[in-house]
Biotite code that builds the C-alpha atoms (Angstrom):
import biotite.structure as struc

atoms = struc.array([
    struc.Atom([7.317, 40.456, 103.423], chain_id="A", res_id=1, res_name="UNK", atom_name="CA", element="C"),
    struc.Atom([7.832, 41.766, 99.984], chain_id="A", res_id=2, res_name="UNK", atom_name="CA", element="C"),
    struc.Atom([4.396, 42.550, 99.581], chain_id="A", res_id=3, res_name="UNK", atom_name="CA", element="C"),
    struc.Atom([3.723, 44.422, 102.756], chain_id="A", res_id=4, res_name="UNK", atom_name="CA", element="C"),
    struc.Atom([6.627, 46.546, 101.695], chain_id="A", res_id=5, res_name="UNK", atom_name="CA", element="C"),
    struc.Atom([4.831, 47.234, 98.706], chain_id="A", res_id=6, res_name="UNK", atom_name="CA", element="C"),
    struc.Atom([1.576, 47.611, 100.628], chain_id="A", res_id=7, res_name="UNK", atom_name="CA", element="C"),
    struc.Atom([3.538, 50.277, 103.123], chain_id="A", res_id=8, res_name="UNK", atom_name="CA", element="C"),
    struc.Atom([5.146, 51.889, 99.899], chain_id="A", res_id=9, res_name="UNK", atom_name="CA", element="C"),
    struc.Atom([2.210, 52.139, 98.184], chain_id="A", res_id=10, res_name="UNK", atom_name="CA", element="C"),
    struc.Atom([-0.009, 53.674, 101.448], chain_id="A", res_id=11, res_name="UNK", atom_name="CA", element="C"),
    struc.Atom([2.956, 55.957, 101.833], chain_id="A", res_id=12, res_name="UNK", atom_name="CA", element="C"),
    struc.Atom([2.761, 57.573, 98.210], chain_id="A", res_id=13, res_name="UNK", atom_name="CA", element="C"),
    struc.Atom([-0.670, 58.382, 98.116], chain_id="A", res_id=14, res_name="UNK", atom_name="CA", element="C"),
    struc.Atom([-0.519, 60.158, 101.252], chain_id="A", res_id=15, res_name="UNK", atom_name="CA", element="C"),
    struc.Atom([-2.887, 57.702, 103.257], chain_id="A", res_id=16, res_name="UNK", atom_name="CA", element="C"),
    struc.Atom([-0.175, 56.948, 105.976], chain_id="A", res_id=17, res_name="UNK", atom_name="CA", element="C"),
    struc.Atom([1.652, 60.544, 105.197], chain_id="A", res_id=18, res_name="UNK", atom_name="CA", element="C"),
    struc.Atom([3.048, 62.684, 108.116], chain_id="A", res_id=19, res_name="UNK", atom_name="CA", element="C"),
    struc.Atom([0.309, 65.247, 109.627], chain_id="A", res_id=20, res_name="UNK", atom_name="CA", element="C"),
    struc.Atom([2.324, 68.310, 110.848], chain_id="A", res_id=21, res_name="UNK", atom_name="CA", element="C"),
    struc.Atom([1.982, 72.235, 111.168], chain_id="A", res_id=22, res_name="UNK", atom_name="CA", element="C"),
    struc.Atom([5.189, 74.149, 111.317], chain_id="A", res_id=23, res_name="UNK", atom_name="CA", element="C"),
    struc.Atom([7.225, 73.402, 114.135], chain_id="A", res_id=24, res_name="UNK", atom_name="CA", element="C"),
    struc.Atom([7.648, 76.205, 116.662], chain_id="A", res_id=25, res_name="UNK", atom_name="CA", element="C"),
    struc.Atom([10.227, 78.794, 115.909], chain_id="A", res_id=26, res_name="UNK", atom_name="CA", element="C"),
    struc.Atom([12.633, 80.248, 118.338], chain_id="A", res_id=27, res_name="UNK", atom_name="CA", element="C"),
    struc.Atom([11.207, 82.885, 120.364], chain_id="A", res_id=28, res_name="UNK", atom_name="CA", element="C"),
    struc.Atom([7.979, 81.098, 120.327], chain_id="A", res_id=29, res_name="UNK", atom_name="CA", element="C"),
    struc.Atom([5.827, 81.282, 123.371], chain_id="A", res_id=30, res_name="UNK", atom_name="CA", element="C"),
    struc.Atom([5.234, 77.678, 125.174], chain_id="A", res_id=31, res_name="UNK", atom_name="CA", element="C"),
    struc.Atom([1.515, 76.858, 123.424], chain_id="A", res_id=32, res_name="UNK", atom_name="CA", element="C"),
    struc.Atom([-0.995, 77.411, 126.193], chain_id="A", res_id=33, res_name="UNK", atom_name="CA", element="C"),
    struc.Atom([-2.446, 73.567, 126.432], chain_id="A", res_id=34, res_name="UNK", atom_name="CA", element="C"),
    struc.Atom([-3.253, 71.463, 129.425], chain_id="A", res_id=35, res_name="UNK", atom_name="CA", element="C"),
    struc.Atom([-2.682, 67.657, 129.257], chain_id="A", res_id=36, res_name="UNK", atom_name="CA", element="C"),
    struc.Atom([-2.175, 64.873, 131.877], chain_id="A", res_id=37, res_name="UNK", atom_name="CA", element="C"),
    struc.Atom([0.956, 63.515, 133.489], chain_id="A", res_id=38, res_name="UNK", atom_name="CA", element="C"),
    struc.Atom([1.790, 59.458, 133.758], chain_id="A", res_id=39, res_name="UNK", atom_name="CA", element="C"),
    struc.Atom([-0.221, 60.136, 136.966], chain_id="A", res_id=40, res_name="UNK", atom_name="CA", element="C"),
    struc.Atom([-2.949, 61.520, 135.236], chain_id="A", res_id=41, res_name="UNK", atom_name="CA", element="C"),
    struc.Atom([-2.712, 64.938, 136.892], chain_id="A", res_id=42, res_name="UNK", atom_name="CA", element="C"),
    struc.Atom([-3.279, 67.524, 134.553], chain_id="A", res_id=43, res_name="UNK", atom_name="CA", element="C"),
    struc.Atom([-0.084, 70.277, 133.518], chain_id="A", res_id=44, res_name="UNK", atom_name="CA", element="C"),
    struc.Atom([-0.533, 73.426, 132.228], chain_id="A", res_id=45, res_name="UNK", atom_name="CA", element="C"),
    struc.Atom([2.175, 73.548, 129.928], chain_id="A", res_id=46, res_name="UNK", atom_name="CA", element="C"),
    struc.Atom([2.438, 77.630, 129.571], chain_id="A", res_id=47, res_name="UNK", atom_name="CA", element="C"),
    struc.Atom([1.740, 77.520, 133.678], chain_id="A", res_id=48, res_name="UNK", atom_name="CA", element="C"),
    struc.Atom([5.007, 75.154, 133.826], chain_id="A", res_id=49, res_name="UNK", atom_name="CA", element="C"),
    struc.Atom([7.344, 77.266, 131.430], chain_id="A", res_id=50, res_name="UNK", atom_name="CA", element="C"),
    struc.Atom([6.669, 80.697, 132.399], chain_id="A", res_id=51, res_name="UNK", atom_name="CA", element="C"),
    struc.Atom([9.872, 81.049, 134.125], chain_id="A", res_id=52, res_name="UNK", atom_name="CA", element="C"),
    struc.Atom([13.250, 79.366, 133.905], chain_id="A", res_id=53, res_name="UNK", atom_name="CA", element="C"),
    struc.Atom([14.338, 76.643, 131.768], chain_id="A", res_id=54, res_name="UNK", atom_name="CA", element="C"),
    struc.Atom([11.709, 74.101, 131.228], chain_id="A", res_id=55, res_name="UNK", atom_name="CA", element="C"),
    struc.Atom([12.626, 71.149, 128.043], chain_id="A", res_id=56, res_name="UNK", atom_name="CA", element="C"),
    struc.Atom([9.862, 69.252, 126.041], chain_id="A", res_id=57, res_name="UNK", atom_name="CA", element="C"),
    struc.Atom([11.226, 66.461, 124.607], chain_id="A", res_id=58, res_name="UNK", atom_name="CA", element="C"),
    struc.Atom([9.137, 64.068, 122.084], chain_id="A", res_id=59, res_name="UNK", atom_name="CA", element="C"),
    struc.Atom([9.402, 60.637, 121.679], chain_id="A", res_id=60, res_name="UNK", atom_name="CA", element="C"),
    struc.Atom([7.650, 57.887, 119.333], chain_id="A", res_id=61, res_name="UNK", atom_name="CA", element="C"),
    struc.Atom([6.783, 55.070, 121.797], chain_id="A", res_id=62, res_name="UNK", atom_name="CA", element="C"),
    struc.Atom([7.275, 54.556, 125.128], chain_id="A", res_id=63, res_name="UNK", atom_name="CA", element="C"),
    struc.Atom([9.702, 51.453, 125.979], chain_id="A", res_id=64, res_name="UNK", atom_name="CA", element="C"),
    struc.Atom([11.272, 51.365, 122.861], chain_id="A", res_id=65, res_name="UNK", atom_name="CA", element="C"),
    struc.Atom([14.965, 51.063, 121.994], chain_id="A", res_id=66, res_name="UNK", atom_name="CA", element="C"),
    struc.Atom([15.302, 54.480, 120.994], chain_id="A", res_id=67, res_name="UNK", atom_name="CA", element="C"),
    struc.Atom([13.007, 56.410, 123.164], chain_id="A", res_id=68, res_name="UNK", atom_name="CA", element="C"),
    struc.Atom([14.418, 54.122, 125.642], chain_id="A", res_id=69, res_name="UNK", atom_name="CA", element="C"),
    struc.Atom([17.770, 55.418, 125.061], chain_id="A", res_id=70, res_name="UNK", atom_name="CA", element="C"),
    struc.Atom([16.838, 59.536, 124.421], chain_id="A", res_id=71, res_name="UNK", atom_name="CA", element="C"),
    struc.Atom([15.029, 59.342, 127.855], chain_id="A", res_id=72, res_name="UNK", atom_name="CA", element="C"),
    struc.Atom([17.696, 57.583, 129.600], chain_id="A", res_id=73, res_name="UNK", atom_name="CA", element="C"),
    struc.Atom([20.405, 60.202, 128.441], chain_id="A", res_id=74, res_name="UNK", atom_name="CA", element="C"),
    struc.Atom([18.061, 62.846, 130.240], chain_id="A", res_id=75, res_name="UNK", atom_name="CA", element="C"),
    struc.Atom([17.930, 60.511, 133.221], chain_id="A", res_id=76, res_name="UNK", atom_name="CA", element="C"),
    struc.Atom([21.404, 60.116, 133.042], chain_id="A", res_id=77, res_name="UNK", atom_name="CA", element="C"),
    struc.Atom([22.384, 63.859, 133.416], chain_id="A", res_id=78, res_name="UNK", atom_name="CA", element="C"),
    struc.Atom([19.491, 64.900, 135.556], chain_id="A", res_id=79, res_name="UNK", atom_name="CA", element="C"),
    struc.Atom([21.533, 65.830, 138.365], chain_id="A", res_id=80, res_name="UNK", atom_name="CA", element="C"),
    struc.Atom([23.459, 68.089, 136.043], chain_id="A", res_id=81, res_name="UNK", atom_name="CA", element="C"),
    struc.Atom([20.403, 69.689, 134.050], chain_id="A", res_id=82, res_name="UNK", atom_name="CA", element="C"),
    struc.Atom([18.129, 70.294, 137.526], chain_id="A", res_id=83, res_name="UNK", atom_name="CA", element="C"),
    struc.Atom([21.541, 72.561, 138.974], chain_id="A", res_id=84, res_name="UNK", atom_name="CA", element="C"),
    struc.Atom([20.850, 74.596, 136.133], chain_id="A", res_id=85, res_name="UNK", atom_name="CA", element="C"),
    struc.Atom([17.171, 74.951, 136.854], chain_id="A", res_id=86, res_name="UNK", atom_name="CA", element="C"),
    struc.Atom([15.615, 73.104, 133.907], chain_id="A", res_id=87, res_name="UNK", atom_name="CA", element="C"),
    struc.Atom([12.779, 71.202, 134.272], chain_id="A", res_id=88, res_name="UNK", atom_name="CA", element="C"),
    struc.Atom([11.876, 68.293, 131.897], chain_id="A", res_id=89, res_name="UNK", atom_name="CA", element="C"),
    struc.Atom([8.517, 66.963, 130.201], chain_id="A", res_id=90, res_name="UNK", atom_name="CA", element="C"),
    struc.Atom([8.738, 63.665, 128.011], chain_id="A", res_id=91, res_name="UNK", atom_name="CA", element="C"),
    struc.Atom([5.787, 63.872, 125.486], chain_id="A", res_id=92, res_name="UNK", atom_name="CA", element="C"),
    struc.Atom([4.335, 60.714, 123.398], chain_id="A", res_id=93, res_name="UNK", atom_name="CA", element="C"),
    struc.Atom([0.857, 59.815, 122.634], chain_id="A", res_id=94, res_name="UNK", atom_name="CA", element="C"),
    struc.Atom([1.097, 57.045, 125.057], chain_id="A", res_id=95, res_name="UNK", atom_name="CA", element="C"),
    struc.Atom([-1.337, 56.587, 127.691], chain_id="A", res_id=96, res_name="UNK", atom_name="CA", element="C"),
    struc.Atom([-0.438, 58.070, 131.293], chain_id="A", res_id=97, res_name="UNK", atom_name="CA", element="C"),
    struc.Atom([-0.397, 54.080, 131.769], chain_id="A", res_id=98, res_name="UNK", atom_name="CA", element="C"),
    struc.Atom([2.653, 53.159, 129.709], chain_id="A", res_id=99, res_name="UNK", atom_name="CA", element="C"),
    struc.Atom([4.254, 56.571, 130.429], chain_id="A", res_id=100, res_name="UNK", atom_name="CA", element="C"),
    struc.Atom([3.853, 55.605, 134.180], chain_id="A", res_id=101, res_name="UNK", atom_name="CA", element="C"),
    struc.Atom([5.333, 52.134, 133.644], chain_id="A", res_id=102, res_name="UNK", atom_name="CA", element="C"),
    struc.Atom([8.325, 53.516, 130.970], chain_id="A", res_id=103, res_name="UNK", atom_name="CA", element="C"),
    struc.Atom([8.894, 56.236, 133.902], chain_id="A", res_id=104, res_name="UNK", atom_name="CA", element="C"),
    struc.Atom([8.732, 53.077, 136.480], chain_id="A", res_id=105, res_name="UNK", atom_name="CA", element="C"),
    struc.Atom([11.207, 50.625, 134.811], chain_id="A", res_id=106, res_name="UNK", atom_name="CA", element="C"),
    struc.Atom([13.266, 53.255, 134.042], chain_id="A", res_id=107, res_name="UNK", atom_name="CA", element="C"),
    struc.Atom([13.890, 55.169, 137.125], chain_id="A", res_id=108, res_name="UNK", atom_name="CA", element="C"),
    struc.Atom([12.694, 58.632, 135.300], chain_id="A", res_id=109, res_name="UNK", atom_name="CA", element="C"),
    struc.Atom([12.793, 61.117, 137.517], chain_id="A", res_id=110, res_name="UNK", atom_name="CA", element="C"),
    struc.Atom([10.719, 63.427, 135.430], chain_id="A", res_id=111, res_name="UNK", atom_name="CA", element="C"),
    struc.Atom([7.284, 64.015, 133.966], chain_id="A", res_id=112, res_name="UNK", atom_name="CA", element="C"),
    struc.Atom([5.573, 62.096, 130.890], chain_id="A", res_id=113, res_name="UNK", atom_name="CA", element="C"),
    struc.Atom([2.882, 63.423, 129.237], chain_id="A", res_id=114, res_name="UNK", atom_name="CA", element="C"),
    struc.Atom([0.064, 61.466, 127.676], chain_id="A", res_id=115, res_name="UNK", atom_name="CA", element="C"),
    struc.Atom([-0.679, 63.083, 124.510], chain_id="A", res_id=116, res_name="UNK", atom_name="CA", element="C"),
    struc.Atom([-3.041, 60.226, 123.625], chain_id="A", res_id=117, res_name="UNK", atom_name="CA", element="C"),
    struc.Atom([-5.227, 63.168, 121.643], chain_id="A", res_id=118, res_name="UNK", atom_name="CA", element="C"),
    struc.Atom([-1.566, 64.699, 120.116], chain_id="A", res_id=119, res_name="UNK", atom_name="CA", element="C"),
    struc.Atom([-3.201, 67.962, 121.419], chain_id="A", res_id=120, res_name="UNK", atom_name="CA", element="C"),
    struc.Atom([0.827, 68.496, 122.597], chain_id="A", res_id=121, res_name="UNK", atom_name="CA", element="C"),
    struc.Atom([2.153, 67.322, 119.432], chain_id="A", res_id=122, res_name="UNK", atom_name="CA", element="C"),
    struc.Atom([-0.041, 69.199, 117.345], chain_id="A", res_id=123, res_name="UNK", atom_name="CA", element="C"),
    struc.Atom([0.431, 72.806, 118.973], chain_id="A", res_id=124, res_name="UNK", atom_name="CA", element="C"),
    struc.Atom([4.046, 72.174, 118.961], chain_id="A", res_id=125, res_name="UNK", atom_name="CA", element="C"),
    struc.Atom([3.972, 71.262, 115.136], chain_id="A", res_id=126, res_name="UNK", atom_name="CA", element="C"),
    struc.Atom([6.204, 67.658, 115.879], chain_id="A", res_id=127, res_name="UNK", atom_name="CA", element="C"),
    struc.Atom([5.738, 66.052, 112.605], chain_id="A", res_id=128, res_name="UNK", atom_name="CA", element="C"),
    struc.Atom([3.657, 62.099, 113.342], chain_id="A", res_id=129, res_name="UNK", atom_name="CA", element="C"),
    struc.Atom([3.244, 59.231, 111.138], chain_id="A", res_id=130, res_name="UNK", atom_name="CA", element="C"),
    struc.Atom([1.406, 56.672, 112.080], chain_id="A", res_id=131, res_name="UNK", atom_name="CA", element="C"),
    struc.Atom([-0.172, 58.698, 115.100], chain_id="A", res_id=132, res_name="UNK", atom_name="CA", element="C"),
    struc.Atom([3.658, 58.659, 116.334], chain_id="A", res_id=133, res_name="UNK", atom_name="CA", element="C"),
    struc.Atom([5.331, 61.615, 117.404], chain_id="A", res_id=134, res_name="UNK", atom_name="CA", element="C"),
    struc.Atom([8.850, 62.579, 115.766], chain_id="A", res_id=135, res_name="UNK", atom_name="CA", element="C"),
    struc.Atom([11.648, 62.588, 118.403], chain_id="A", res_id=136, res_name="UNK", atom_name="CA", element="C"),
    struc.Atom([12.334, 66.687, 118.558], chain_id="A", res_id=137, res_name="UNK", atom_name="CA", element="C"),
    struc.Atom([13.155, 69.069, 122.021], chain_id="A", res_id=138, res_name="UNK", atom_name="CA", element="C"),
    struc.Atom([12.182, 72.144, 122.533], chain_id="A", res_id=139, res_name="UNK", atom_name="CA", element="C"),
    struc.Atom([14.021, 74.246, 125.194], chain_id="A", res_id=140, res_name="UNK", atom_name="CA", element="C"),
    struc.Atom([11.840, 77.706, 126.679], chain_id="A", res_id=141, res_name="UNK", atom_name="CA", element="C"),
    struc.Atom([13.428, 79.961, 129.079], chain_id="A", res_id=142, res_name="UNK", atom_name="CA", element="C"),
    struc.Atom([11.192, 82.233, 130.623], chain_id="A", res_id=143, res_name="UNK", atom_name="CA", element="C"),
    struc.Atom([8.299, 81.046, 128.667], chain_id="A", res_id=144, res_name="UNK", atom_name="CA", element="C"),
    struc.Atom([9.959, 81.626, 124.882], chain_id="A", res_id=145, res_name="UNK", atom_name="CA", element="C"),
    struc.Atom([11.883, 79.138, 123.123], chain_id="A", res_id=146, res_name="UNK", atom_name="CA", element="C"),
    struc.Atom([15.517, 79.308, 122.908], chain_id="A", res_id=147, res_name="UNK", atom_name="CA", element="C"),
    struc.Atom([16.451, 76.261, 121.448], chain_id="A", res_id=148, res_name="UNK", atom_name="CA", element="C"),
    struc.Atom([15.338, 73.291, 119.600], chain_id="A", res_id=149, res_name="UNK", atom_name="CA", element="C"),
    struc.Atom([16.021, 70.189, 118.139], chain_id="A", res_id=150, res_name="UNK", atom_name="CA", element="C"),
    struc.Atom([13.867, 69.186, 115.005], chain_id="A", res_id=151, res_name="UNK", atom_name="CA", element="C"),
    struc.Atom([16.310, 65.916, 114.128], chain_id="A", res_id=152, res_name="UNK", atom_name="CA", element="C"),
    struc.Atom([17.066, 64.877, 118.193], chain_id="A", res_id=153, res_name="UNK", atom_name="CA", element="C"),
    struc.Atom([19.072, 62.446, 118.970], chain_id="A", res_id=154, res_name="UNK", atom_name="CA", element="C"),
    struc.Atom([18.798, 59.356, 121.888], chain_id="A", res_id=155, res_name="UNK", atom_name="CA", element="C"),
    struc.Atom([21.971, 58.672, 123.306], chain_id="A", res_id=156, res_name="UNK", atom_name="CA", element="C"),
    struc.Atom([23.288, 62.566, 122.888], chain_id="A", res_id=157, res_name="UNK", atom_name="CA", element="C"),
    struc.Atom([20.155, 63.855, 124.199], chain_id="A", res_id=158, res_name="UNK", atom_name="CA", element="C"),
    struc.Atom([21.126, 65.474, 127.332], chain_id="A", res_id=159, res_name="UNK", atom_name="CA", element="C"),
    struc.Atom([24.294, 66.709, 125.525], chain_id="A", res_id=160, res_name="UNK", atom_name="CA", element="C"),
    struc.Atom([22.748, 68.234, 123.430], chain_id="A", res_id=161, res_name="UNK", atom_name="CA", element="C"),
    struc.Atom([20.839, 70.168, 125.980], chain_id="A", res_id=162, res_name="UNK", atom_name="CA", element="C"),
    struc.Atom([23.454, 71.022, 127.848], chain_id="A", res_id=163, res_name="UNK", atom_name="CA", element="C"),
    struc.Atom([24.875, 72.496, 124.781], chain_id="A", res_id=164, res_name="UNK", atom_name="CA", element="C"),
    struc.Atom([22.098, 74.514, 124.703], chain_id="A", res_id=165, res_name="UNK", atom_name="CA", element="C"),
    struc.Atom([21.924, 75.830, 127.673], chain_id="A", res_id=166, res_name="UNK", atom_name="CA", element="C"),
    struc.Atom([25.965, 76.863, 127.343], chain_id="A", res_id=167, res_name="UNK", atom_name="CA", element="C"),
    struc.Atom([24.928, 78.932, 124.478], chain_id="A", res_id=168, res_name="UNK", atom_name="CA", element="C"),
    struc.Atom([22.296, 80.492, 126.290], chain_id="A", res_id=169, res_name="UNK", atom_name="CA", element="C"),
    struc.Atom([24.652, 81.289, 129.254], chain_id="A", res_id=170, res_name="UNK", atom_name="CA", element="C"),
    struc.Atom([27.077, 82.898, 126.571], chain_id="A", res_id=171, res_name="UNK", atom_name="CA", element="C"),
    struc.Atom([24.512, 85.336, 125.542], chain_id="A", res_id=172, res_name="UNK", atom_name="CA", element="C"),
])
């Protein structure tokens, strides 16, 4: 165990395994004009989706996992509240539309997943990766621009944390 530590360690500090990220998108950003495929594998037009209203990216590692598990679960959770406010919601990891479809499945979530098996997603929205694995970040647009974001998000607060958000953004 110690050794594959060191192996890790070692990969780590000479930049082999190192994070690949551009600069995530500041606020007033415009949603980045890429198409990928749903857990269905019907194709969204991300700046198509967003042009109007509230629309929420969030980014996850792995599908199925304890914590993704748990960040898309608070968004299940408070659905109800965040579609009376008009915002729709996109779940982004580089899994295939197949695991998004079962994670969606299992879980009863009643929104989109995106398979960003190319990180074409990931990359335009500068999420940081290691590993090929997205950081877990949200992005919020209203009309098209971003508002709000998230660049450390949480699981379990997720949907509080939107909802925070979107308070803020009422207040303005």
């Amino acid at each position: 165990m110690n050794s594959m530590f060191a192996r890790i360690t070692s990969l780590l500090a000479g930049g082999t395994l190192a994070a690949v990220a551009a600069e995530p998108l500041a606020p007033g950003a415009a949603v980045p004009a890429v198409t990928q495929i749903n857990h269905d594998g019907k194709a969204v037009k991300l700046a198509e989706v967003a042009s109007s209203g509230f629309v929420l990216f969030f980014f996850y590692p792995k599908a199925d996992t304890p914590g993704c598990t748990k960040q898309a679960c608070s968004l299940r959770d408070s659905w109800e509240t965040l579609q009376a406010k008009g915002v729709r919601i996109f779940g982004v990891s580089a899994d295939d539309a197949e695991s998004q479809q079962a994670f969606r499945t299992k879980h009863k979530l009643p929104y989109d997943l995106l398979a960003d098996t190319d990180r074409r997603v990931i990359d335009a929205f500068g999420v940081p990766r290691m590993l090929g694995f997205a950081k877990r970040q949200a992005y919020l647009f209203k009309d098209g621009k971003l508002v709000w974001r998230s660049l450390e998000a949480s699981t379990e607060r997720q949907a509080a944390d939107v909802l925070k958000a979107l308070e803020s953004e009422a207040a303005k």
